[in-house]
C-alpha positions, 0 to 999 in steps of 0.5 A: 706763802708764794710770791706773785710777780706784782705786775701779774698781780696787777694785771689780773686786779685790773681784769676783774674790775667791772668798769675800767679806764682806758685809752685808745691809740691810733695813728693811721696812713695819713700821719696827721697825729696821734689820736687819743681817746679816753674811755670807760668800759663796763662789761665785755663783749656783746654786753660792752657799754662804752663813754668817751670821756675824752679826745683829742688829736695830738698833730704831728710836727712837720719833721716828725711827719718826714722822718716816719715818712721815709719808712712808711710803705717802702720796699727798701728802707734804711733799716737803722732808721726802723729801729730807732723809729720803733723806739722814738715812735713809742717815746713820742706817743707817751709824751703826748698821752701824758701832755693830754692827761695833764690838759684833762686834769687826770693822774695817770694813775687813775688809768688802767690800761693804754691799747695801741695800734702803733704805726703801720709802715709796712702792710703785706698781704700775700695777694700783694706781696706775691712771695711763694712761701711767706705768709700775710705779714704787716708791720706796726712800730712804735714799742709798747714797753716804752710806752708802757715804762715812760706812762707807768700805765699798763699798754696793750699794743701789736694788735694785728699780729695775733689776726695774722697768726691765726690765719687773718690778714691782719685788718680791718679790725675795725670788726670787732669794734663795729659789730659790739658797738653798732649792731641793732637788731631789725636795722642794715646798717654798713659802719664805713670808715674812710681814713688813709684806706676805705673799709666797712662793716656790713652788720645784718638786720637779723643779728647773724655774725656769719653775714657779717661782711669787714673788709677793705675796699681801696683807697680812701684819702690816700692818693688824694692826700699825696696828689696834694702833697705832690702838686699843690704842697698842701696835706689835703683838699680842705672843703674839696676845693680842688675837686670842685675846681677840675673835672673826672677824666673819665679816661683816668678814672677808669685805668684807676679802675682796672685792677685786679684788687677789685675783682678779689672777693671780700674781706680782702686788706690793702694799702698805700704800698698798693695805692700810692703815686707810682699807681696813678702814674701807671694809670696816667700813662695807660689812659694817655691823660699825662698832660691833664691839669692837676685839679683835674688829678684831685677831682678824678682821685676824688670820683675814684674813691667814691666810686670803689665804694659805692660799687662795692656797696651796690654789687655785694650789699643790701639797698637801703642799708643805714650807713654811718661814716667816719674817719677824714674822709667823712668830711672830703664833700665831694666824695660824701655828696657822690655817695648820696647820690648814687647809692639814693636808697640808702640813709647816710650819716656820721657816726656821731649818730651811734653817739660814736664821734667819727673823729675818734672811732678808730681810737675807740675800738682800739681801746676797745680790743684792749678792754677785750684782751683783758676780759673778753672772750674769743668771738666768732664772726664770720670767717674772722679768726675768733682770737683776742688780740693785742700783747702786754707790757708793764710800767 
């Protein structure tokens, strides 16, 4: 009788189960911690139906932090220092995943799979890297083989490269996610995120994928985040409080604005490798606003993520769409109280309103992509790549 490698055994045991448990990873360009969703699926695709069991955000300690920033968005890195990191990176998440199963009380044995976004250091569109001859490229570290071996639970992880390979750019993959989990029939709806970058998912009342719009829009907390960092040494503007303590320098606000990104059609991706403090210096510079105070710089920073998204939502969709947010910026008052006021036609809310906490929607759809890549079949949306995503690693 022929004998079967056990981990494929395992692996095609656990694609056949009805319902799976699985966790959902994510660690994004604020380098807050590592979010950690516990979920149940049952089903694929457009029949899904998910439960969050349980979540929890991991916070990175400070030397943590400081050491993925020294790789994170750079052009030139110490590449000793990406190599360790890929393995450290992959180490550190298993721990806390196990910290968090014991906190819950769950073995890891009862789990089926882990999906991990990884960590991005390095994005790279060809509309920003410019580079005749090399195709759209990103780079997420943090190796799912360890955390595979350290958890002894099976782990999909490297999602993005598969949407590159097959003509993509790698983000948002939110898409995915957004259009199984948040579609209704008969209702407009745009699922915002505003993590590190903002992007959305534009889904059609009448349910046709083709009008189906996921793209990135520009910055989300990104440059307010190292603005704060930079002037008040604090990781961001809690309540908006320096926001609401200067003033938008109109002058500032629109060198911000004049970029070619802005003006590109959808879906386009970027990232802080575009978006970082050397931008708002060159903007300074343009506008002459170099000797404005620096809660002035949050305020207009503040005004300018707001305004990219609003704009893009009035210029290129529907009035009077439903519009569900998450990620931090969800909570920044001053940008979410900008967005109700210009954009009055529409209804905003969390997404805690879909019965998706807005805190662990990005991990969720990870956990999600993972369920796909075990049981799912390609989806076509759009002029996305109608690929599964996500490569696997046994204990």
């Amino acid at each position: 009788m022929p004998v079967f490698n056990q981990n494929l055994e395992n692996l095609f045991r656990i694609a056949q189960k009805s319902e799976k448990l699985g966790i959902g990873l994510m660690s994004g360009t604020s380098l807050d911690g590592l979010d950690i969703a516990l979920c149940r699926f049952k089903g694929n695709g457009l029949d899904t139906r998910f439960e969050l069991l349980e979540f929890t955000t991991s916070p990175y300690p400070d030397h943590f932090r400081q050491e993925v920033h020294e790789v994170f968005s750079r052009r030139l890195v110490d590449l000793e220092k990406v190599t360790l990191l890929n393995a450290a990176i992959g180490t550190f998440h298993a721990q806390l995943i196990l910290e968090a199963l014991a906190g819950w009380n769950i073995n890891p044995g009862g789990i089926d799979f882990i999906a991990s976004h990884g960590q991005t250091i390095y994005h790279a569109p060809k509309r920003l890297h410019q580079q005749t001859g090399y195709p759209n490229a990103t780079l997420q570290i943090g190796d799912g083989d360890h955390l595979a071996v350290k958890t002894g639970i099976l782990t999909i992880s490297d999602f993005r490269q598969k949407h590159l390979a097959a003509g993509g750019e790698g983000a948002p993959l939110a898409l995915y996610g957004d259009v199984l989990l948040g579609a209704k029939q008969g209702e407009d709806r745009i699922l915002l995120n505003i993590g590190g970058i903002a992007n959305l998912t534009y889904l059609p009342a009448d349910g046709d994928r083709n009008k189906v719009v996921c793209t990135d829009i520009g910055p989300g907390n990104t440059l307010i985040d190292a603005a704060c960092r930079e002037y008040f040494d604090k990781p961001y503007d809690k309540d908006s409080a320096i926001a609401l303590s200067g003033l938008v320098n109109d002058e500032l606000l629109d060198a911000l604005l004049d970029h070619p990104f802005f003006k590109e059609k959808a879906p386009k991706t970027t990232g802080p490798e575009l978006f970082n403090l050397s931008y708002v210096q060159d903007a300074r510079q343009q506008s002459a606003t170099q000797d404005i105070s620096a809660q002035d710089i949050i305020c207009t920073l503040s005004a300018f993520t707001a305004k990219t998204i609003a704009d893009f939502i009035l210029a290129n969709l529907p009035a009077g769409c439903r519009i569900f947010a998450s990620g931090g910026g969800a909570k920044n008052y001053f940008v979410m109280t900008y967005l109700k006021q210009v954009l009055p036609n529409a209804t905003l809310s969390d997404t805690g309103s879909l019965g998706i906490n807005p805190d662990a929607k990005e991990a969720i759809l990870f956990a999600l992509l993972g369920n796909e890549a075990l049981s799912g079949q390609p989806i076509k949306i759009g002029n996305n790549p109608a690929v599964l995503m996500g490569k696997f690693s046994f204990p």
